[in-house]
N, CA, C and O atoms as a GROMACS GRO file, in nm:
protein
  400
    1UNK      N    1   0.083  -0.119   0.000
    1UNK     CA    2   0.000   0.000   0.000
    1UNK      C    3   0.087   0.126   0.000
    1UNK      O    4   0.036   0.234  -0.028
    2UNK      N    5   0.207   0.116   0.028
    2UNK     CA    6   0.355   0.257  -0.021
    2UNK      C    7   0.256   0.348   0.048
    2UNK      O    8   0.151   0.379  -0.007
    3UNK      N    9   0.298   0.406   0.203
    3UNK     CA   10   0.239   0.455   0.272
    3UNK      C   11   0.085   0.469   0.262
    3UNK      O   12   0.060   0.588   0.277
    4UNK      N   13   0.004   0.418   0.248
    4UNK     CA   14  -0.147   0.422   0.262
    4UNK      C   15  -0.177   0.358   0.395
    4UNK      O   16  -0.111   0.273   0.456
    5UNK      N   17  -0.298   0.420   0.429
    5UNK     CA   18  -0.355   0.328   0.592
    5UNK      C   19  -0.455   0.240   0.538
    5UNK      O   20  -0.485   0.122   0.559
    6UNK      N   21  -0.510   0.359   0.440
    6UNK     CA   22  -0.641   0.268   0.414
    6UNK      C   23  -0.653   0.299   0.284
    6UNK      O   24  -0.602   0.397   0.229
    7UNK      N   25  -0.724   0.210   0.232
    7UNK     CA   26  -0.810   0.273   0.059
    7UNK      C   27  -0.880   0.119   0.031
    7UNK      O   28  -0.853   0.020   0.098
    8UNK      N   29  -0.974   0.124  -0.081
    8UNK     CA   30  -1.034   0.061  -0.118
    8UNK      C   31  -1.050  -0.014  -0.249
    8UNK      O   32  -1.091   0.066  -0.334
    9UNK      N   33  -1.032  -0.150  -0.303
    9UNK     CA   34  -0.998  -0.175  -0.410
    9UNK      C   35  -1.107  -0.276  -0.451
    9UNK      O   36  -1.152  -0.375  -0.394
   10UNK      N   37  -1.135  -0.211  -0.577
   10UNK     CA   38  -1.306  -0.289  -0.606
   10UNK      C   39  -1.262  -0.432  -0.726
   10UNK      O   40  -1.204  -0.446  -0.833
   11UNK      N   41  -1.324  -0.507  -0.636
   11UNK     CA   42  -1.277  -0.673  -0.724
   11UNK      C   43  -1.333  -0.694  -0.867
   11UNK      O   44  -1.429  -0.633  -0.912
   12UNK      N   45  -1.279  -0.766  -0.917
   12UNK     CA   46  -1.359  -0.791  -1.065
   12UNK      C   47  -1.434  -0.898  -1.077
   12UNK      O   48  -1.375  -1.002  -1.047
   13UNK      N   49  -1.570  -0.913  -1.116
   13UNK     CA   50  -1.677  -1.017  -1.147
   13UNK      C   51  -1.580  -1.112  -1.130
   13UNK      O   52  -1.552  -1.144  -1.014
   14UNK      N   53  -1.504  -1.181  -1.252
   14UNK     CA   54  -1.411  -1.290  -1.305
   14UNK      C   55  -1.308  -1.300  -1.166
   14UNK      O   56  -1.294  -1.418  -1.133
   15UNK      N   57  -1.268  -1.250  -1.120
   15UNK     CA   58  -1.141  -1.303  -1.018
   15UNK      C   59  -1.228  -1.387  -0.945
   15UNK      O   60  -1.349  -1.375  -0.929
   16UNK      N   61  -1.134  -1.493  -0.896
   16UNK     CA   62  -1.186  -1.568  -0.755
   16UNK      C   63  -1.250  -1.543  -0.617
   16UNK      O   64  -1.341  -1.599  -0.556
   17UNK      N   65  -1.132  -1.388  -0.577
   17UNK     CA   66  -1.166  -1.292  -0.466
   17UNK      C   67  -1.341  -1.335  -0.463
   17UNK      O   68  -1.404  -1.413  -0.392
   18UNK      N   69  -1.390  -1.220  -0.603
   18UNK     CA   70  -1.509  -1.195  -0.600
   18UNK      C   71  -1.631  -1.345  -0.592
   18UNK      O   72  -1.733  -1.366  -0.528
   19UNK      N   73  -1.567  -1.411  -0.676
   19UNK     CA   74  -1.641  -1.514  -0.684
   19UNK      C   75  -1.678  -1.605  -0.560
   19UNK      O   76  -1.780  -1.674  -0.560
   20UNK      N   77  -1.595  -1.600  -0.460
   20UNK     CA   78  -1.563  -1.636  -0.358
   20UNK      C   79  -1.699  -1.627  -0.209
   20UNK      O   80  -1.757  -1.711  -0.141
   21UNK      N   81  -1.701  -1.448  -0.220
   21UNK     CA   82  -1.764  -1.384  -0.180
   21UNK      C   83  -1.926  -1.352  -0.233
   21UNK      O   84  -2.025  -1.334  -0.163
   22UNK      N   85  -1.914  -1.353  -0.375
   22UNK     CA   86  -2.031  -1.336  -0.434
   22UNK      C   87  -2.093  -1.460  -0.339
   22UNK      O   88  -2.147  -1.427  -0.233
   23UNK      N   89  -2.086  -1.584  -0.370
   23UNK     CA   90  -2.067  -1.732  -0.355
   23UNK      C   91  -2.175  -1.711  -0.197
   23UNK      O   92  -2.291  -1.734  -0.164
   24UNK      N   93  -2.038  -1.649  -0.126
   24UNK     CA   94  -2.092  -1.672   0.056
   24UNK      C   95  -2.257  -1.552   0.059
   24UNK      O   96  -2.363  -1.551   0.121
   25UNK      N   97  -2.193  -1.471  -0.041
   25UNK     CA   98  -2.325  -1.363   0.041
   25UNK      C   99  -2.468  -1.453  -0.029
   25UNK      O  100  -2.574  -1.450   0.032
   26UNK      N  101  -2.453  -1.528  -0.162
   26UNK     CA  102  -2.568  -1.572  -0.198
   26UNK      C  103  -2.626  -1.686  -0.136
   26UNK      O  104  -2.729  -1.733  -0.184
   27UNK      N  105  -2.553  -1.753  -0.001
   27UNK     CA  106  -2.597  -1.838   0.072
   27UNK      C  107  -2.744  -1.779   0.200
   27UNK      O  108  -2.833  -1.841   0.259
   28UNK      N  109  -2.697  -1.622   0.195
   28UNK     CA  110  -2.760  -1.583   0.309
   28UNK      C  111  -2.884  -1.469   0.250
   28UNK      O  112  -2.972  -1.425   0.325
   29UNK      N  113  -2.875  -1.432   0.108
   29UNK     CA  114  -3.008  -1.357   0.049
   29UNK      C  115  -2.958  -1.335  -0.072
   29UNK      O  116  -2.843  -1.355  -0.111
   30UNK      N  117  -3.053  -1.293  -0.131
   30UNK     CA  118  -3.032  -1.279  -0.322
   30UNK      C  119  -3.030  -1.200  -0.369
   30UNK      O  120  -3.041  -1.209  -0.491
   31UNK      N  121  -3.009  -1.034  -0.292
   31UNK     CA  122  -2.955  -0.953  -0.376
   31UNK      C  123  -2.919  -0.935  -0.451
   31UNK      O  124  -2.850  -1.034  -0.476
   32UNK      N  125  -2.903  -0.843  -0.557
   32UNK     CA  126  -2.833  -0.870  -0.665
   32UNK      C  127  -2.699  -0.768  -0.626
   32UNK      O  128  -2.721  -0.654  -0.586
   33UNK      N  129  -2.551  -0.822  -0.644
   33UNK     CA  130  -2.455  -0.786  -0.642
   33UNK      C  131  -2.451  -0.626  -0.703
   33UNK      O  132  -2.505  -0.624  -0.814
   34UNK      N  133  -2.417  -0.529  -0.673
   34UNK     CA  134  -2.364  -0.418  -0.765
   34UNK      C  135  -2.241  -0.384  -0.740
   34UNK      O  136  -2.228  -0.274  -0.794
   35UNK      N  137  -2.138  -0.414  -0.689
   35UNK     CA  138  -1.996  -0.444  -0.714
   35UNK      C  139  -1.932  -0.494  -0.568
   35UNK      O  140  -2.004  -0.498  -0.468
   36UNK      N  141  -1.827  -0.522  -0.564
   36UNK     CA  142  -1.758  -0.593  -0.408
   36UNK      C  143  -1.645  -0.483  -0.410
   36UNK      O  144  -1.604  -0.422  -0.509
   37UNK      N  145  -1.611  -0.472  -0.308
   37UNK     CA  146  -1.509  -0.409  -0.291
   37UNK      C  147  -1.406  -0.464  -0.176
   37UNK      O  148  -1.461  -0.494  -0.070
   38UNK      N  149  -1.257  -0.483  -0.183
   38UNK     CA  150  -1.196  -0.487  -0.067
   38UNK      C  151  -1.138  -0.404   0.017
   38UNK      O  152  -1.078  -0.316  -0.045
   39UNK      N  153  -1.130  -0.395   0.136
   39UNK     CA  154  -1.137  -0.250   0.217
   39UNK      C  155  -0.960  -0.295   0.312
   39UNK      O  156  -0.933  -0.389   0.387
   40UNK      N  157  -0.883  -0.191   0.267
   40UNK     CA  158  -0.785  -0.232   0.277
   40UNK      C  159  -0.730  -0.091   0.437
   40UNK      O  160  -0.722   0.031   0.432
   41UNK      N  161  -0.711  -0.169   0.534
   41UNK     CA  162  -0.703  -0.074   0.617
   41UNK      C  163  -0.580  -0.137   0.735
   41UNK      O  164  -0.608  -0.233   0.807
   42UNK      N  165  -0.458  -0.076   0.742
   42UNK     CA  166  -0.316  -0.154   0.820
   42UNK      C  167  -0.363  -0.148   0.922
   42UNK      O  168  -0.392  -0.255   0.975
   43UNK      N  169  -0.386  -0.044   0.980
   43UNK     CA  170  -0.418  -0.030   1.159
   43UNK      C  171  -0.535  -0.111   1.219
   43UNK      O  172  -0.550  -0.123   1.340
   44UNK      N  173  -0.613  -0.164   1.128
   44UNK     CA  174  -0.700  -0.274   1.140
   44UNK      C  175  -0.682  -0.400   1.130
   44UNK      O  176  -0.732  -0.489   1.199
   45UNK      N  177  -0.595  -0.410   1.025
   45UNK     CA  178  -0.547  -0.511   0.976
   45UNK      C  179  -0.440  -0.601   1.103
   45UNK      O  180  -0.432  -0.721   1.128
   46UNK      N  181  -0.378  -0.493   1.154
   46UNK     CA  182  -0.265  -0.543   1.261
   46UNK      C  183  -0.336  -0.549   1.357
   46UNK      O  184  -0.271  -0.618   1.436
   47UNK      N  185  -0.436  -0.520   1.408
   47UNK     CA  186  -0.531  -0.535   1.568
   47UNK      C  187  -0.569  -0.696   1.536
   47UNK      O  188  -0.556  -0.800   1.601
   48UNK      N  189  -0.623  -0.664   1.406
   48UNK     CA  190  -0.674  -0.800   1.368
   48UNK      C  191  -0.612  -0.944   1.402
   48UNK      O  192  -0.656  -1.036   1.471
   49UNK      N  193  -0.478  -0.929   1.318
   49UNK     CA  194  -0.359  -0.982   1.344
   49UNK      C  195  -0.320  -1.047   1.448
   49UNK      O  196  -0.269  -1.159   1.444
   50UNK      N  197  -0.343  -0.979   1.557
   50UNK     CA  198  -0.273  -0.982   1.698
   50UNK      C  199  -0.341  -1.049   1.752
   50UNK      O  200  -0.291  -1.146   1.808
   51UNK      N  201  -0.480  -1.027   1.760
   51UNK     CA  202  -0.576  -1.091   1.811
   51UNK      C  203  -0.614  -1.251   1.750
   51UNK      O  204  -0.633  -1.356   1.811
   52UNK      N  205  -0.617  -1.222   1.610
   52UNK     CA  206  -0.585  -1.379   1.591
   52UNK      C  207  -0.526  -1.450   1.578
   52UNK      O  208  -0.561  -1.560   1.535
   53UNK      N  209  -0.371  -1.410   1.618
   53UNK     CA  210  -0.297  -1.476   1.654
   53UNK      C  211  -0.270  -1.551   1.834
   53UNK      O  212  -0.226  -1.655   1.882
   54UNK      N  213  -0.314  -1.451   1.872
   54UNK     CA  214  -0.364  -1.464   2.028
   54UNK      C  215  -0.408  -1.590   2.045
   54UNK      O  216  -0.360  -1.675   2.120
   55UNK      N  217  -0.555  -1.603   1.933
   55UNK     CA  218  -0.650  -1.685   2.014
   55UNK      C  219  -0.591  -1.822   1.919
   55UNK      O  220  -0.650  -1.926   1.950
   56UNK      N  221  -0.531  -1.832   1.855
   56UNK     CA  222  -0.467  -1.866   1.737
   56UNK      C  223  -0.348  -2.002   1.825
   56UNK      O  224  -0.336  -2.124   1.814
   57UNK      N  225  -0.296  -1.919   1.890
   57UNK     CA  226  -0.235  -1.933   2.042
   57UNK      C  227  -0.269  -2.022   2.122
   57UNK      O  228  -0.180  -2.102   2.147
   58UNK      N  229  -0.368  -2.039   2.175
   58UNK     CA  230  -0.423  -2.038   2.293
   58UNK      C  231  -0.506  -2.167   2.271
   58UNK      O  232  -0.529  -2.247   2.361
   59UNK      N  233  -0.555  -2.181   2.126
   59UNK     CA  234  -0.664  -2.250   2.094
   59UNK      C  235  -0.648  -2.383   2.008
   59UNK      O  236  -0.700  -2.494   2.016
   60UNK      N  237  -0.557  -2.328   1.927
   60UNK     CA  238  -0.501  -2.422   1.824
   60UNK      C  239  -0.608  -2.353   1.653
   60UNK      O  240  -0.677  -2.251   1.650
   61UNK      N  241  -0.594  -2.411   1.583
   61UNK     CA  242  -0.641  -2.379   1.440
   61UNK      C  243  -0.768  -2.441   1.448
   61UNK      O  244  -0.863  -2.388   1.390
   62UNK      N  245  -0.784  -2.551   1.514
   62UNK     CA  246  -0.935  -2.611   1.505
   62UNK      C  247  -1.047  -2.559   1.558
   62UNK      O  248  -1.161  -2.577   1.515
   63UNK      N  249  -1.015  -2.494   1.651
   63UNK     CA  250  -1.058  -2.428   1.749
   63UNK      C  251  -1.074  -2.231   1.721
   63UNK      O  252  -1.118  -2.148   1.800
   64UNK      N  253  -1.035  -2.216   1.621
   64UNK     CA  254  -1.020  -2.040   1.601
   64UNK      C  255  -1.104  -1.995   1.568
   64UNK      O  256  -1.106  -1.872   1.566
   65UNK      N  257  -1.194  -2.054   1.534
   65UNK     CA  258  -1.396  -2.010   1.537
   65UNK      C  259  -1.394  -1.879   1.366
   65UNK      O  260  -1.487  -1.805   1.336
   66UNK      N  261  -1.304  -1.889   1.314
   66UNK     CA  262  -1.327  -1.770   1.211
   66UNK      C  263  -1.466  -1.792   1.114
   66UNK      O  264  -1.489  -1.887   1.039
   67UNK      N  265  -1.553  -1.666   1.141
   67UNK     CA  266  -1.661  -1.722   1.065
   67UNK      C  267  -1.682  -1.573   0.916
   67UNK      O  268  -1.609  -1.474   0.912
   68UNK      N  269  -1.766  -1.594   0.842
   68UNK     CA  270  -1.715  -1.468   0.768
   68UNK      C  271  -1.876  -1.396   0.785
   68UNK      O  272  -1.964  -1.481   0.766
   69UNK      N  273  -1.910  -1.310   0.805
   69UNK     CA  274  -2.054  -1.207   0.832
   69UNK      C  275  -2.048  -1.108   0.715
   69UNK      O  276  -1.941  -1.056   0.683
   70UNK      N  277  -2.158  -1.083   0.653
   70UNK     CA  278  -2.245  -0.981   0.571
   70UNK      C  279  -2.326  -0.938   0.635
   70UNK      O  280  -2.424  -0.996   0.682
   71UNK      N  281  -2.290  -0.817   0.646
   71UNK     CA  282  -2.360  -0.694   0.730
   71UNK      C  283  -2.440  -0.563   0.646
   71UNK      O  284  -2.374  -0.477   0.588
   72UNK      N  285  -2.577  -0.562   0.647
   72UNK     CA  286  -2.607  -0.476   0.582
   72UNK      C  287  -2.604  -0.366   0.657
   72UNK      O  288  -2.610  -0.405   0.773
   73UNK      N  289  -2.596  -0.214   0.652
   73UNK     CA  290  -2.588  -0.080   0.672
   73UNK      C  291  -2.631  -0.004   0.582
   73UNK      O  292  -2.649  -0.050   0.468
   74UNK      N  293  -2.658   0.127   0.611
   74UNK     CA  294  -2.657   0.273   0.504
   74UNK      C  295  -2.558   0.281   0.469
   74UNK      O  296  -2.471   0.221   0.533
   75UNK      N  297  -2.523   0.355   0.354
   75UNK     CA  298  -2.429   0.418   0.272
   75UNK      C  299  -2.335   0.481   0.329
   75UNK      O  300  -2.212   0.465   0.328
   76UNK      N  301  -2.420   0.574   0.392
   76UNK     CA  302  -2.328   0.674   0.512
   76UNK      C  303  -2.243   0.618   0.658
   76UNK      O  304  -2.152   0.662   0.729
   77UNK      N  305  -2.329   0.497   0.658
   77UNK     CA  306  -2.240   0.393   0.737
   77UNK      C  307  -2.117   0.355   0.734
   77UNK      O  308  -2.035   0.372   0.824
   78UNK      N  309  -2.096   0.294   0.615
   78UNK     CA  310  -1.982   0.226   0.562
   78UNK      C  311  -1.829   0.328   0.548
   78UNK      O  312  -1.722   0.268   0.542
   79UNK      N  313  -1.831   0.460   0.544
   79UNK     CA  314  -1.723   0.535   0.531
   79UNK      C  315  -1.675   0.511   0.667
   79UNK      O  316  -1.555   0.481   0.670
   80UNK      N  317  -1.728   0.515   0.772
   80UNK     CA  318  -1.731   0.510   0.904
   80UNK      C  319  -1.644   0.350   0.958
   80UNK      O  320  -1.538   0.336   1.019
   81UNK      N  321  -1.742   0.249   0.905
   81UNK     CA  322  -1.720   0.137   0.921
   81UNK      C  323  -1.551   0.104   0.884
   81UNK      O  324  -1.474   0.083   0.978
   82UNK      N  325  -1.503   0.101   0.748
   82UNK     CA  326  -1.407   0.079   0.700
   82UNK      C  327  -1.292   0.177   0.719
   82UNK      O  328  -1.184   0.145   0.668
   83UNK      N  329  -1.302   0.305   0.793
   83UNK     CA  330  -1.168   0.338   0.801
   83UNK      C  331  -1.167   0.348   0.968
   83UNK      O  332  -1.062   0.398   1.010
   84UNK      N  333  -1.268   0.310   1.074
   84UNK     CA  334  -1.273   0.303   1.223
   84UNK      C  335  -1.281   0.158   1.255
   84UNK      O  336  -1.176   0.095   1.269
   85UNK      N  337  -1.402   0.097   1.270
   85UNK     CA  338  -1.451  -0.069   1.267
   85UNK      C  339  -1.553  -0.049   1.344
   85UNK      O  340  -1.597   0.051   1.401
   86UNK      N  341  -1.591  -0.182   1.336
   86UNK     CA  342  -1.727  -0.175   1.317
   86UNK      C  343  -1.771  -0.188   1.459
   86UNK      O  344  -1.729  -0.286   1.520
   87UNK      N  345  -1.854  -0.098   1.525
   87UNK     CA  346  -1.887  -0.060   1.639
   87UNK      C  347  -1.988  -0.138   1.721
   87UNK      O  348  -2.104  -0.099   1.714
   88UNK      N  349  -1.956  -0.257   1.807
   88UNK     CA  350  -2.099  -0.324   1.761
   88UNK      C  351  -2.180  -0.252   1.903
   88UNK      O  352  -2.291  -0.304   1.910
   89UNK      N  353  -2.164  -0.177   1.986
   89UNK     CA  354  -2.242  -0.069   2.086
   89UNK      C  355  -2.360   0.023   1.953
   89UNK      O  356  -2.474   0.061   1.980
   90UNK      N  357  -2.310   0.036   1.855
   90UNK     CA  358  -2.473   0.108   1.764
   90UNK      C  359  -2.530  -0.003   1.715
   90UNK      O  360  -2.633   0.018   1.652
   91UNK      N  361  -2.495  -0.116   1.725
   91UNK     CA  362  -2.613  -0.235   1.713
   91UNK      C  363  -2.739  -0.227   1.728
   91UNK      O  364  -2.768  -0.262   1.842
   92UNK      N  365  -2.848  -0.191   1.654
   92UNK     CA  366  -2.976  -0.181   1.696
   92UNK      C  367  -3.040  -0.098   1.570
   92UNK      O  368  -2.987  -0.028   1.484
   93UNK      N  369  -3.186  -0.136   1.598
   93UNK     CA  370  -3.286  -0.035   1.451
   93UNK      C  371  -3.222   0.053   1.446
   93UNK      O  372  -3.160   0.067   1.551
   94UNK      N  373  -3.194   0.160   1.342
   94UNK     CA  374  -3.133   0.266   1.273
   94UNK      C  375  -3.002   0.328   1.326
   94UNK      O  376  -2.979   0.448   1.336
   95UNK      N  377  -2.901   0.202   1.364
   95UNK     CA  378  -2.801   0.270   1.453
   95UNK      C  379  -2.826   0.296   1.548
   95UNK      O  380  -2.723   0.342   1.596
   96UNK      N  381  -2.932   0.302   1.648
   96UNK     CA  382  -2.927   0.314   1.771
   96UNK      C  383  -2.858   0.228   1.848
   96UNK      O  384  -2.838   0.110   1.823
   97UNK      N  385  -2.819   0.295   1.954
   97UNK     CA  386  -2.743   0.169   2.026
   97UNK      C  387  -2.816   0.088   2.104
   97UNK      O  388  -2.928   0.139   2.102
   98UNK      N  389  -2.820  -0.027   2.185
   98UNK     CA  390  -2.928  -0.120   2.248
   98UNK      C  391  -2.882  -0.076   2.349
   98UNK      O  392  -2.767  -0.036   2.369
   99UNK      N  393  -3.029  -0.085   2.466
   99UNK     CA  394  -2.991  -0.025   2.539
   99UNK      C  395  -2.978  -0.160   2.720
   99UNK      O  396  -3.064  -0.248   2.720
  100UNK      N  397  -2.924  -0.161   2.788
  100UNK     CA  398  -2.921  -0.330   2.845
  100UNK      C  399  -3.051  -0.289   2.941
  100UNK      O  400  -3.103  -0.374   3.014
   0.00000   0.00000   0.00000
């Protein structure tokens, strides 16, 4: 990424990436695709990292529970989402947060 933190790189129909993904999201509703994108972000990427290496650690590979989630949101969501993460305290109807 030659100094970048973050940016975003939109997959092509034909690659695997996409096909991959197309694949998982059509297990869970039938939307119709209007493009994929991969969200490329280091400081996320390395929390990420750490953490699954942690449990990675601790657990063994059989045991590392990685599951993959499609999350729908607003538009205005997603700028938010991909260069912070994903907050799960606004969990709830329209972003509200739940309240215990």
């Amino acid at each position: 990424m030659k100094g970048e933190a973050f940016k975003k790189v939109e997959l092509q129909p034909n690659s695997p990436e996409y096909q991959e993904v197309a694949k998982g999201f059509h297990k869970t509703t039938q939307y119709n695709i209007q493009k994929i994108e991969r969200v490329q972000n280091v400081y996320l990427w390395h929390a990420f990292s750490i953490c699954r290496y942690r449990i990675l650690s601790k657990n063994g590979e059989a045991e590392l529970g990685e599951k993959l989630l499609y999350h729908g949101t607003s538009a205005t969501s997603c700028n938010s989402i991909e260069r912070d993460r994903f907050d799960r305290s606004y969990a709830g109807k329209h972003g509200k947060p739940l309240l215990a």
